[in-house]
NUVEXVEX-152116 format. One record per residue (C-alpha): residue in one letter; residue number from 0; x, y, z. Coordinates in pm, 1 decimal, m for minus. Example, Ala and Ser with C-alpha at 12.3 -4.5 7.8 and 13.67 -1.06 7.14 Angstrom:
PADREN  r    k         x         y         z
PADREN  A    0    1230.0    m450.0     780.0
PADREN  S    1    1367.0    m106.0     714.0
//
This chain:
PADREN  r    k         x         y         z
PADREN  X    0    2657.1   10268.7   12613.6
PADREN  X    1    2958.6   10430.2   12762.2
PADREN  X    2    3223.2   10199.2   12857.1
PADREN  X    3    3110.8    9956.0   12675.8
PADREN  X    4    3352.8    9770.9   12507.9
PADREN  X    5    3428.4    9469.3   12289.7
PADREN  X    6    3569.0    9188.1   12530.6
PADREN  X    7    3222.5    9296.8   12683.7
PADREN  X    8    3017.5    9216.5   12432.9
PADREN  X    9    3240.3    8928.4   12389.3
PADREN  X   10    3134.0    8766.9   12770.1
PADREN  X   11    2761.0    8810.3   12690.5
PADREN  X   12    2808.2    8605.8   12361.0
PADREN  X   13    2958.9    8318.4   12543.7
PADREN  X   14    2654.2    8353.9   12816.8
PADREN  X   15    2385.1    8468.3   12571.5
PADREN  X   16    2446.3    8239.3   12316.0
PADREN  X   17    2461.3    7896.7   12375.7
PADREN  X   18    2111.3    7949.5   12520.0
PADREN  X   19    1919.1    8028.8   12169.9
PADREN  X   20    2148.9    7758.7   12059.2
PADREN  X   21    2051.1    7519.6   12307.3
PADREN  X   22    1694.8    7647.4   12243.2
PADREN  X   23    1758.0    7509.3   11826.0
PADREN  X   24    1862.6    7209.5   11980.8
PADREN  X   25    1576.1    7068.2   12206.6
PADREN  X   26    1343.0    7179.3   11913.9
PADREN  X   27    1511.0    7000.7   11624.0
PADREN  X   28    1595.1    6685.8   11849.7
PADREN  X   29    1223.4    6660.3   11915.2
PADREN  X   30    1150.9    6721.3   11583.3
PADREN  X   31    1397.3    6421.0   11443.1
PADREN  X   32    1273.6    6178.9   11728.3
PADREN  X   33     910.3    6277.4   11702.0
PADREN  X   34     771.9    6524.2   11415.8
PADREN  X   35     809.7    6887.4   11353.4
PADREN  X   36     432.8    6973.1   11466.7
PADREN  X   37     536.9    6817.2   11825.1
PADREN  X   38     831.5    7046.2   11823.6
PADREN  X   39     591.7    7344.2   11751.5
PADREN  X   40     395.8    7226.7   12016.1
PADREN  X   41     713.9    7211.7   12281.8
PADREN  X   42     829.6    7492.6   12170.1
PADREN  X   43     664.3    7758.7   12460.5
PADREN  X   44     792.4    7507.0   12739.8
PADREN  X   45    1118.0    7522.4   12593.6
PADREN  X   46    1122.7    7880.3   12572.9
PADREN  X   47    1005.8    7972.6   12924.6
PADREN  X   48    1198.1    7684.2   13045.0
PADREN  X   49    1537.0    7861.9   12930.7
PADREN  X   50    1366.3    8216.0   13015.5
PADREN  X   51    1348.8    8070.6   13371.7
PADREN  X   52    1730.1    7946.7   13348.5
PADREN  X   53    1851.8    8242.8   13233.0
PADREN  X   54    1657.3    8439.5   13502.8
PADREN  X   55    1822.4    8276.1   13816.9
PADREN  X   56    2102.0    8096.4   13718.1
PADREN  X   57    2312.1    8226.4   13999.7
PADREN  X   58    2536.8    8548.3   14018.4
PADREN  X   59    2450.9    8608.2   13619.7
PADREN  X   60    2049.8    8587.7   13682.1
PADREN  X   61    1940.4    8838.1   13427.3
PADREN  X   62    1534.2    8823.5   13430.6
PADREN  X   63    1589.8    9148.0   13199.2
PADREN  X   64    1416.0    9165.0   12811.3
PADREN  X   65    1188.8    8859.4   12858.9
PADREN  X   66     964.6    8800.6   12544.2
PADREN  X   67     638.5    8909.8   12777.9
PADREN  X   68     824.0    9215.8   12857.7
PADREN  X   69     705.4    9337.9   12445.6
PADREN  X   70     396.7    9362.3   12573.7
PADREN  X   71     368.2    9607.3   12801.0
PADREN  X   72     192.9    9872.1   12629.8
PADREN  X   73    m102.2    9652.9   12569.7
PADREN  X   74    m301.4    9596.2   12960.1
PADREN  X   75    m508.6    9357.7   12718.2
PADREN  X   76    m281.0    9103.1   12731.5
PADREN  X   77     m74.7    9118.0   13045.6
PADREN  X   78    m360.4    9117.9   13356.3
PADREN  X   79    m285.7    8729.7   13394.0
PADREN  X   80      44.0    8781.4   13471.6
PADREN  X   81     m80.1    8801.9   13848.6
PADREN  X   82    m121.9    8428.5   13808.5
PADREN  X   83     202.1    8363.7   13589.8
PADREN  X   84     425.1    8630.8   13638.8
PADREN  X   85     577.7    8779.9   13324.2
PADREN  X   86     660.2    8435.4   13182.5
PADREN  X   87     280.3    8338.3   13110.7
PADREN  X   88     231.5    8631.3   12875.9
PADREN  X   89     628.3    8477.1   12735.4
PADREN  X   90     451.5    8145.9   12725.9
PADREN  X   91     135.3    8306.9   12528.1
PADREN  X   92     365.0    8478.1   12295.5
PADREN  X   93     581.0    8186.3   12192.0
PADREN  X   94     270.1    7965.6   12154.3
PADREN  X   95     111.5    8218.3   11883.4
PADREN  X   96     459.8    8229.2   11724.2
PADREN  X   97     470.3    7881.9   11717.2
PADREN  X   98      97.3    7836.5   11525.5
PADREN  X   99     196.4    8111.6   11302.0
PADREN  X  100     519.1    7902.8   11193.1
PADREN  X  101     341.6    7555.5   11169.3
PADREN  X  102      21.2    7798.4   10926.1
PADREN  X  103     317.3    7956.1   10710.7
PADREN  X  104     477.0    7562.6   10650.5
PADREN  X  105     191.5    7446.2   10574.0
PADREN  X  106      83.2    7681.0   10296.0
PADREN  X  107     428.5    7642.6   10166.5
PADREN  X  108     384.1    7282.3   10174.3
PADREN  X  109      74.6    7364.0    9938.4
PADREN  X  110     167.9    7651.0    9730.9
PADREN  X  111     511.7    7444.8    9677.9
PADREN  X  112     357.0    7078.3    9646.0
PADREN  X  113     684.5    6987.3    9767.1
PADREN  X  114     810.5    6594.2    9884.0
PADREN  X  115    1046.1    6682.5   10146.9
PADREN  X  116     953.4    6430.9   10423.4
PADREN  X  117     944.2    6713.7   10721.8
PADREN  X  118     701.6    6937.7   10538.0
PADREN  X  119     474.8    6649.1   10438.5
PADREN  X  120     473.0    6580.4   10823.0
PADREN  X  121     247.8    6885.0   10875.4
PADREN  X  122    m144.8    6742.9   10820.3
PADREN  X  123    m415.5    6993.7   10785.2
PADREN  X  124    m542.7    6855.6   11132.7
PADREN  X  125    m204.7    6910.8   11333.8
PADREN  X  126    m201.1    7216.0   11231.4
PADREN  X  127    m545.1    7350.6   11285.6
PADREN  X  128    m570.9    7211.9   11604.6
PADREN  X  129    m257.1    7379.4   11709.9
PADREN  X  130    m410.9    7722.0   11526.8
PADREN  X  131    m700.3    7657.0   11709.2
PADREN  X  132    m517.7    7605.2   12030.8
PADREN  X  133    m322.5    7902.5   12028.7
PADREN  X  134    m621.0    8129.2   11920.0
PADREN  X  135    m849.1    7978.5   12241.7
PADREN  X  136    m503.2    8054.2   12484.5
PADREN  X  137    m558.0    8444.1   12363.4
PADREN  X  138    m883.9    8453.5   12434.7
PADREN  X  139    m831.2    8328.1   12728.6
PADREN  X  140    m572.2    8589.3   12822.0
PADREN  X  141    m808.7    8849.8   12687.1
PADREN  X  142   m1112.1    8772.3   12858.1
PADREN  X  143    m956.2    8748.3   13222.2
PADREN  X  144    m757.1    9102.1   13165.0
PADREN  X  145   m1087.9    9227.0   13065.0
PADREN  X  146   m1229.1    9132.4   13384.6
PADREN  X  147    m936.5    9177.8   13554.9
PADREN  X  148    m934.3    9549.6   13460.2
PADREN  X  149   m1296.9    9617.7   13494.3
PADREN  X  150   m1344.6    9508.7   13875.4
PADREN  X  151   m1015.9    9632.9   13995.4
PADREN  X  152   m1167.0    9760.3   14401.2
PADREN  X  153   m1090.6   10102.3   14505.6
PADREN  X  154    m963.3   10223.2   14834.5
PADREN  X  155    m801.0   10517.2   14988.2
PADREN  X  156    m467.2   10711.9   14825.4
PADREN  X  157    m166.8   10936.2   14929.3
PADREN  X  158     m29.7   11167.9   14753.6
PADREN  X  159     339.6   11119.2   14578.5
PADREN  X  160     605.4   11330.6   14463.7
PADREN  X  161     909.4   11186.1   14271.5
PADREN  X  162    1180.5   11384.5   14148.2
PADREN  X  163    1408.6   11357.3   13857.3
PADREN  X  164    1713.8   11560.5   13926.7
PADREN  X  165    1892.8   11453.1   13531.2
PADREN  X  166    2223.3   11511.5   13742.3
PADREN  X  167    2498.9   11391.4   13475.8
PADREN  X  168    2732.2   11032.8   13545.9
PADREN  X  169    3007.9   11287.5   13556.2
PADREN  X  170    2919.2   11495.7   13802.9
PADREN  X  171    2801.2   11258.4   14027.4
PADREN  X  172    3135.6   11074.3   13998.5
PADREN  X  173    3258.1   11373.8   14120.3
PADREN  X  174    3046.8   11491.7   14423.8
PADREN  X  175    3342.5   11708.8   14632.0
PADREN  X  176    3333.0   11945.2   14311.5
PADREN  X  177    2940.1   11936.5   14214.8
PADREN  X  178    2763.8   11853.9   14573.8
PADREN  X  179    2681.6   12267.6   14582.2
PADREN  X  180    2507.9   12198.8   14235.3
PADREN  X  181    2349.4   11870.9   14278.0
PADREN  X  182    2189.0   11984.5   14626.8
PADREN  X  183    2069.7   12294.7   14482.9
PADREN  X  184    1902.8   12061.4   14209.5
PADREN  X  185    1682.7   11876.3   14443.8
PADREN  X  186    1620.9   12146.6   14669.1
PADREN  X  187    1502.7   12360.3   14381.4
PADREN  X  188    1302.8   12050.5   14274.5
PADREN  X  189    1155.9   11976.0   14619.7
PADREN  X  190    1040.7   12370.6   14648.1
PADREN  X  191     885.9   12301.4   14316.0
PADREN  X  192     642.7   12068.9   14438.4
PADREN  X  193     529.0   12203.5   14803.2
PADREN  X  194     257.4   12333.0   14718.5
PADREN  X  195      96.6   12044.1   14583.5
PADREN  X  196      86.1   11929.7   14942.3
PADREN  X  197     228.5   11572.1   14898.4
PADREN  X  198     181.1   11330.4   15155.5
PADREN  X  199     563.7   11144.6   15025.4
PADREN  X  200     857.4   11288.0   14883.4
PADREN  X  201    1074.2   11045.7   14632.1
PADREN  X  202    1431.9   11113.9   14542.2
PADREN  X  203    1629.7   10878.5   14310.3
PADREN  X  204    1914.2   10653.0   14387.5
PADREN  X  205    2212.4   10784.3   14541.3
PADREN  X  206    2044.6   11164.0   14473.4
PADREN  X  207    2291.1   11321.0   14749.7
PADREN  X  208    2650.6   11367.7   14670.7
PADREN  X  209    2840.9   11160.3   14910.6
PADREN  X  210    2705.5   11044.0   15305.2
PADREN  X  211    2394.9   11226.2   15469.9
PADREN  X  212    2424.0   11100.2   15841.8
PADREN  X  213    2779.0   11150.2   15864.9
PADREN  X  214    2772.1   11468.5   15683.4
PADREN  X  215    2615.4   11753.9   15877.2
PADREN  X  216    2643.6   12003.4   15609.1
PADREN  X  217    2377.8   11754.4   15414.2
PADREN  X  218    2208.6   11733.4   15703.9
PADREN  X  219    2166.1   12095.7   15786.6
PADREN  X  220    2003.0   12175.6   15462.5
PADREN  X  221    1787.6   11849.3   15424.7
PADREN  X  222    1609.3   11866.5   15728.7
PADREN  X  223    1511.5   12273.4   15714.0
PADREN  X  224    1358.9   12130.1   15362.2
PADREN  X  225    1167.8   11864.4   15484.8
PADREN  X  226    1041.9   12063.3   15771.0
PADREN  X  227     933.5   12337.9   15519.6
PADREN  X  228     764.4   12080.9   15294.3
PADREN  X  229     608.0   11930.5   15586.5
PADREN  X  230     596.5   11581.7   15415.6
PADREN  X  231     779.9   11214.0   15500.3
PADREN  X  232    1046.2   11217.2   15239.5
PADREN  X  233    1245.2   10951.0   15099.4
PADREN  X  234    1592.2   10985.1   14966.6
PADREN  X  235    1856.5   10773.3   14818.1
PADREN  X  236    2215.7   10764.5   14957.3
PADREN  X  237    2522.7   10560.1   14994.4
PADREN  X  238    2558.1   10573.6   15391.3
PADREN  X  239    2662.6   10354.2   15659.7
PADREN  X  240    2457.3   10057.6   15740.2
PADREN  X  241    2353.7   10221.1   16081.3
PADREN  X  242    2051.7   10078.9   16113.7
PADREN  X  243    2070.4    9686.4   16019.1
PADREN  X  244    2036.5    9479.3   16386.7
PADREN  X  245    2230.7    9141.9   16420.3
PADREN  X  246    2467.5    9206.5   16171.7
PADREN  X  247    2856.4    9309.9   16183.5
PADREN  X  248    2991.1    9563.4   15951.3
PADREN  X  249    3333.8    9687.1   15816.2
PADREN  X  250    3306.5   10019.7   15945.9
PADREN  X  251    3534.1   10121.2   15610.0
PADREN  X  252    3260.9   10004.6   15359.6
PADREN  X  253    2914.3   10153.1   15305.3
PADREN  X  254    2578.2   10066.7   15104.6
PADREN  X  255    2352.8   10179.0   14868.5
PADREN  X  256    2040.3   10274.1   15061.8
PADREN  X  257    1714.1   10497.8   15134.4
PADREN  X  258    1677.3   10694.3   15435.7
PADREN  X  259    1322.3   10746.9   15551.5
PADREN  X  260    1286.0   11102.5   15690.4
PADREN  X  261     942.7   11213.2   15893.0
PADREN  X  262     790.8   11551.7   15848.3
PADREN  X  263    1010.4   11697.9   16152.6
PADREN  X  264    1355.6   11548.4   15989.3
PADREN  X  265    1382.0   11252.7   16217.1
PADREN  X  266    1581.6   10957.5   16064.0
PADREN  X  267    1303.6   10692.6   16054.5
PADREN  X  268    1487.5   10409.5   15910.9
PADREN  X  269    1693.6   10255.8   15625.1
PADREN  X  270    1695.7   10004.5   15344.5
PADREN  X  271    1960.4    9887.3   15238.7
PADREN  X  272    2002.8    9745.6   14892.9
PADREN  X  273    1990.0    9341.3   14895.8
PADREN  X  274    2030.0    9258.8   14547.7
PADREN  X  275    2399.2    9409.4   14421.6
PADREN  X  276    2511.0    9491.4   14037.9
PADREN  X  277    2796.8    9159.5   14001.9
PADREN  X  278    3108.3    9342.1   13947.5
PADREN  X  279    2975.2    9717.6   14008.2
PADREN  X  280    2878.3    9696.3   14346.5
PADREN  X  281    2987.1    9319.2   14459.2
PADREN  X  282    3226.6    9092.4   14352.2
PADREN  X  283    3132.9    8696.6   14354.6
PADREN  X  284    3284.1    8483.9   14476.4
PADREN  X  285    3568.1    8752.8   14589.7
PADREN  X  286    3894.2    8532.8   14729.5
PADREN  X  287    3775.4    8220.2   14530.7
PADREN  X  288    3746.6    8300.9   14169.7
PADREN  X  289    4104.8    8582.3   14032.0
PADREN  X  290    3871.7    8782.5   13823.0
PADREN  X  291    4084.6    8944.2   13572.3
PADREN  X  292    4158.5    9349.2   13547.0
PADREN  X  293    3924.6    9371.0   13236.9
PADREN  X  294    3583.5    9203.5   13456.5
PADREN  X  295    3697.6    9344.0   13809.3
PADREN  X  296    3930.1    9690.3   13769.2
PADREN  X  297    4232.2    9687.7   14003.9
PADREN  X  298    4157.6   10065.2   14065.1
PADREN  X  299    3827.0    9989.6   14214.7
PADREN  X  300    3901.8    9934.3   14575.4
PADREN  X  301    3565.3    9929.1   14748.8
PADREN  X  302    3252.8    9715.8   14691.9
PADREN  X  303    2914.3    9766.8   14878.0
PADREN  X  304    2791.2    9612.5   15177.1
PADREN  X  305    2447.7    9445.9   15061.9
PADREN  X  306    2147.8    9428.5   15281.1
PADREN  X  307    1943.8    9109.1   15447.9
PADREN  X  308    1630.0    9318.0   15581.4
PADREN  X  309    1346.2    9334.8   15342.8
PADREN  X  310    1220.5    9684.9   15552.1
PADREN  X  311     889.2    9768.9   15504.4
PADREN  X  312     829.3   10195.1   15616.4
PADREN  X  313     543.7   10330.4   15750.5
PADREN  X  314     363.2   10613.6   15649.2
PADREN  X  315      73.0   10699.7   15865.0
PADREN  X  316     m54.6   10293.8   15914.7
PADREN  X  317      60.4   10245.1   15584.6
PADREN  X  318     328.7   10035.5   15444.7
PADREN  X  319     516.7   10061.1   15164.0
PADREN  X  320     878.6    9896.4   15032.4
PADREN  X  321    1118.3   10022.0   14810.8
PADREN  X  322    1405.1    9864.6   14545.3
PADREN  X  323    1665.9   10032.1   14428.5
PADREN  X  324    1750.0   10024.1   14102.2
PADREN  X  325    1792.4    9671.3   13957.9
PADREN  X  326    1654.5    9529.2   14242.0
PADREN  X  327    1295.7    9557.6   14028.3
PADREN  X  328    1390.8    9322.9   13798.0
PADREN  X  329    1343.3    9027.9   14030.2
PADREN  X  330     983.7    8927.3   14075.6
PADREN  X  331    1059.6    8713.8   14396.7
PADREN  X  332    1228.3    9015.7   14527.6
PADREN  X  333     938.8    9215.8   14480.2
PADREN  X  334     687.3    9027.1   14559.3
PADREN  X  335     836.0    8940.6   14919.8
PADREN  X  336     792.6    9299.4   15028.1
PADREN  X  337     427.9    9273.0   14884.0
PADREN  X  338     314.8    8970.5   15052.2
PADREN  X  339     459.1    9131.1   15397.0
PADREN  X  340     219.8    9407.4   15363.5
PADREN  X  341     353.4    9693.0   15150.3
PADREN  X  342      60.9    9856.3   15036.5
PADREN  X  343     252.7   10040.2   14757.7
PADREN  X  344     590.9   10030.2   14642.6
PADREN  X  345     845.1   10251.6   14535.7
PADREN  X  346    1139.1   10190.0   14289.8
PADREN  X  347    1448.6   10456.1   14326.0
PADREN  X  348    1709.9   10421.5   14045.5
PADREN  X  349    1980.0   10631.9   13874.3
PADREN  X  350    1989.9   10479.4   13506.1
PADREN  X  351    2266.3   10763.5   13398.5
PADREN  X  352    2504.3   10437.4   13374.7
PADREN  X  353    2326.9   10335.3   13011.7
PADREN  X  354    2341.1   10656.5   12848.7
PADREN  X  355    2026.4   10732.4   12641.3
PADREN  X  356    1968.0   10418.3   12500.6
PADREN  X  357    1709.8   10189.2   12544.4
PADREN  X  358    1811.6   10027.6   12907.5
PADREN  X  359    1529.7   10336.9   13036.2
PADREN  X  360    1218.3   10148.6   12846.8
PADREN  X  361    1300.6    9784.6   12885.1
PADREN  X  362    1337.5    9884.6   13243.0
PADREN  X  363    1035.2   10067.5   13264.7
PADREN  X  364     873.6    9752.4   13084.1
PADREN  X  365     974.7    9550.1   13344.6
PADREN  X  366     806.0    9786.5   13644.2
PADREN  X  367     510.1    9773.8   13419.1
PADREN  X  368     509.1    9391.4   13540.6
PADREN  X  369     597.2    9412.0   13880.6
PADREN  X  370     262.6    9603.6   13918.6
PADREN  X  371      48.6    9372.4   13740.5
PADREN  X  372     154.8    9104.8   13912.9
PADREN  X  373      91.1    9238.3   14250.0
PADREN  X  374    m157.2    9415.1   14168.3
PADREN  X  375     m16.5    9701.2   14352.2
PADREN  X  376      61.5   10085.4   14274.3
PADREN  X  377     459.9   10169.2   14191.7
PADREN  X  378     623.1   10511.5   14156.1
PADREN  X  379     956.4   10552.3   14009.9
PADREN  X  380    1155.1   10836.3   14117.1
PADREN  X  381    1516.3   10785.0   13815.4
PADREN  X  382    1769.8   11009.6   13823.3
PADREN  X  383    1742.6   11093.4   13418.7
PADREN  X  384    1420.8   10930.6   13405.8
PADREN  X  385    1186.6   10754.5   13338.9
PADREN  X  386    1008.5   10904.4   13643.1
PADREN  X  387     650.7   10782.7   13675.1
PADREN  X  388     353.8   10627.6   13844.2
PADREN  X  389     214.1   10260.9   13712.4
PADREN  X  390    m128.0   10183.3   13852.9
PADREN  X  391    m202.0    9789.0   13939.9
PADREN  X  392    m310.3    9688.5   13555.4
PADREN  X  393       7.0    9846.4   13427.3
PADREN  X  394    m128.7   10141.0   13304.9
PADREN  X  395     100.9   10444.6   13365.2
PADREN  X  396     m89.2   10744.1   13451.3
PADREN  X  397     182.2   10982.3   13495.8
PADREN  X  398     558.1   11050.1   13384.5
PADREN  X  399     829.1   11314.7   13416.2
PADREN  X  400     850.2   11473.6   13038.0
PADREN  X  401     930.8   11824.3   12868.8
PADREN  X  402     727.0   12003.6   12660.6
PADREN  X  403     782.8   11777.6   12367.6
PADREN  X  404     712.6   11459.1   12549.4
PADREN  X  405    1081.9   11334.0   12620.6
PADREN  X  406    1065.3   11132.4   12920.6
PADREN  X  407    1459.7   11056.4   12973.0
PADREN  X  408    1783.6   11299.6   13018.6
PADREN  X  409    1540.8   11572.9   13140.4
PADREN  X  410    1501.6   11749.0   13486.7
PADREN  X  411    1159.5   11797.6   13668.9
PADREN  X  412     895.2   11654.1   13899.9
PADREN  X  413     519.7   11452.3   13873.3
PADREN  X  414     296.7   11474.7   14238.4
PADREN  X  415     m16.5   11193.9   14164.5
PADREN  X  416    m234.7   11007.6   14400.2
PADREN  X  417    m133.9   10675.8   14485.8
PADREN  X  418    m374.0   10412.1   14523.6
PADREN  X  419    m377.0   10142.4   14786.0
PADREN  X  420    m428.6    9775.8   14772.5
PADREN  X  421    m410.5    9505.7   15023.5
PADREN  X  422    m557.8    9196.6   14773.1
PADREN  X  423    m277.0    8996.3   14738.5
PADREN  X  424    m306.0    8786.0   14433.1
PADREN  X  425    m194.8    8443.5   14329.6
PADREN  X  426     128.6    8518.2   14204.8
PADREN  X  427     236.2    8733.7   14505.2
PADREN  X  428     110.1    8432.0   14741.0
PADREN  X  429     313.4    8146.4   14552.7
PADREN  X  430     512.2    8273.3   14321.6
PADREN  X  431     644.5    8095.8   14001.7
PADREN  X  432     433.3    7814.3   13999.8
PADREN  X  433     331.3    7885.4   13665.7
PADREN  X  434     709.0    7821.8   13551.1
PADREN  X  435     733.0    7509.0   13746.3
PADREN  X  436     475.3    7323.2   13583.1
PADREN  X  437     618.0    7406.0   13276.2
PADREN  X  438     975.8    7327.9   13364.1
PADREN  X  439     793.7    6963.8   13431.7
PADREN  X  440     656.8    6963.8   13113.4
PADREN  X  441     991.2    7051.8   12983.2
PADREN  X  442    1153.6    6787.8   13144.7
PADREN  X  443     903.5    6524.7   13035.9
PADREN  X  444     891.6    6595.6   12682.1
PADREN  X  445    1326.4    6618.1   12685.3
PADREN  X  446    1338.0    6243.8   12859.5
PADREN  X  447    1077.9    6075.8   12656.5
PADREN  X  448    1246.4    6204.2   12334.0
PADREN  X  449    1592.8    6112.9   12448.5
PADREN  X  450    1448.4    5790.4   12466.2
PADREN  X  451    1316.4    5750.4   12128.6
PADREN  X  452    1512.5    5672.6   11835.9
PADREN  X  453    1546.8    5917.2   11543.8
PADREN  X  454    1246.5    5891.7   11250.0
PADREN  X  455    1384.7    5756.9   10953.8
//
């Protein structure tokens, strides 16, 4: 990744770490103070537990990679994470894990006809009946994303466009020298897809080269091309925050929003991004905490202003909500602009920060789940991809490629119909309730073992 270095890596050690560690810890304490088969058994609570930790454990929540997130190729499996969220199918995973270990020690236990005290621990019994267990949980999660998938209602659609300009880091660094180039990119690109006729048309994050509103010259040859296309359009751009009420702003510092635009080139409103990059786009705890030059560059003098509204647009008594980037990665996030009525939602994002490595997919993975658990249709509109539309079971119908199927680092456009769904389902109402119950599990099975002295 480029500017990556080694004190980097370094940080997310010392973060990264000590959870696995911690992880090795709870499950060999509760294997000393109970046996190992009741460790097996803990260990899914455990894992979700520190998932969950990891996930919103203040500024350095990173609900990014989660073990569920594997899985999201395979709509078989991942239909009840509209009741769990992404750690269920986490919880299922490190359950089946856990049988598989406790199987393997046991038939090393015979093949081996070993004495060592923790092997002889494992009875045929415990361990069927945790085989057993695990095998009856996959059924489960089988059977109700076979339904799931099966009775999934219909209703009416609008047709999307999303672009995928592929506009190098470089150049957009530098948008005084390349804004002729970049404009011409998604102009080009927008021409490309009028006559498909789309109803909505998607540019990434931050797709213009420097301010719209206060730029005129933008201006003059956005609105021409929406009025040509004759569609609602919605573009990313650092602008501004013109249109948040209640709220005072530096007028020196701007934010990283979208800008609604009707079919006549009328400013309908603004998002601006809630959720900011620590370090990139906000600094925490700025004036309390001297982060050093190597975290927080002296150079960089201006941060982003982030945003409190979570704005819901509407396109022709239809809502829909957008994130920007990141943002996606945050269920609650998500969900909030769900359960206030979007009816779709729409996920802008310039990835060009990761290079081509595998930041793209795990990212995609993660949209995968914000659909499923909503149940709701999500377009993704990413400056070098991946550009694509994910219906409410996770399946993506559609994605920005070349002719040999590469989906990232490549310039073009995708125009599909976009389903909408107003069933709000148990995870959007109430949330992580899944991961509650099994932080008190967690917490149960942690006192009662601190509380127990050590087998001999």
């Amino acid at each position: 990744m480029p500017r990556y270095k080694i004190w980097h890596h370094i940080l997310f050690e010392f973060y990264f770490g000590p959870l696995m560690g911690l992880l090795g810890l709870c499950v060999s304490s509760i294997a000393k103070r109970r046996s190992p088969i009741a460790a097996l058994w803990a260990f899914p609570f455990l894992w979700v537990s520190l998932e969950f930790f990891r996930s919103n454990f203040i500024f350095l929540s990173i609900p990014w990679a989660l073990l569920g997130h594997s899985q999201y190729q395979n709509p078989l499996v991942i239909q009840p994470a509209a009741i769990t969220g992404a750690y269920g199918i986490s919880f299922l995973l490190a359950f089946v894990n856990a049988a598989i270990t406790a199987g393997v020690l046991y038939l090393f236990k015979l093949i081996s006809k070993t004495s060592r005290l923790s092997l002889s621990l494992f009875s045929k019994k415990s361990v069927l009946t945790l085989i057993a267990a695990a095998v009856g949980l996959t059924f489960v999660f089988i059977g109700y994303s076979w339904l799931s998938i099966t009775v999934l209602p219909t209703t009416r659609s609008i047709r999307v466009s999303v672009l995928q300009g592929n506009i190098d880091q470089e150049k957009k660094s530098n948008p005084s020298k390349y804004a002729k180039q970049i404009m011409q990119t998604y102009i080009d690109l927008t021409q490309a897809v009028a006559d498909q006729k789309p109803k909505l048309v998607v540019w990434p994050e931050a797709a213009t080269p420097g301010f719209v509103l206060k730029n005129m010259a933008h201006m003059n040859q956005i609105v021409p091309l929406i009025r040509a296309t004759d569609a609602y359009f919605l573009i990313g751009s650092s602008e501004y925050p013109k249109f948040q009420k209640g709220r005072k702003f530096d007028k020196e510092k701007f934010g990283n929003t979208a800008l609604f635009f009707s079919p006549n080139g009328k400013v309908l409103g603004q998002y601006l991004k809630i959720h900011l990059v620590p370090f990139g786009e906000t600094i925490p705890y700025e004036g309390i905490i001297p982060w050093p030059s190597f975290i927080v560059s002296k150079e960089k003098k201006s941060f982003e202003i982030p945003g409190r509204e979570f704005t819901l647009f509407d396109l022709e008594n239809e809502k829909f909500g957008v994130l920007i980037c990141w943002e996606v990665v945050f269920p609650d996030l998500f969900r909030t602009f769900v359960k206030n009525g979007a009816g779709f939602m729409l996920n802008i994002t310039n990835e060009g920060w990761f290079g081509d490595t595998a930041a793209p997919h795990q990212m995609l993975a993660i949209n995968v789940f914000r659909a499923v658990e909503n149940r709701i249709t999500l377009a993704r509109a990413a400056n070098t991809g991946i550009s694509c539309f994910i219906d409410p079971t996770g399946r993506i119908y559609g994605r920005v490629e070349d002719r040999k199927g590469k989906a990232t680092y490549v310039e073009g456009h995708l125009t599909r119909e976009v389903n909408i769904y107003h069933e709000k389902t148990f995870y959007t109402r109430y949330g992580d309730v899944f991961v509650y119950c099994t932080l008190l599990v967690t917490g149960v099975l942690l006192i009662v073992t601190a509380f127990r002295p050590k087998n001999r």
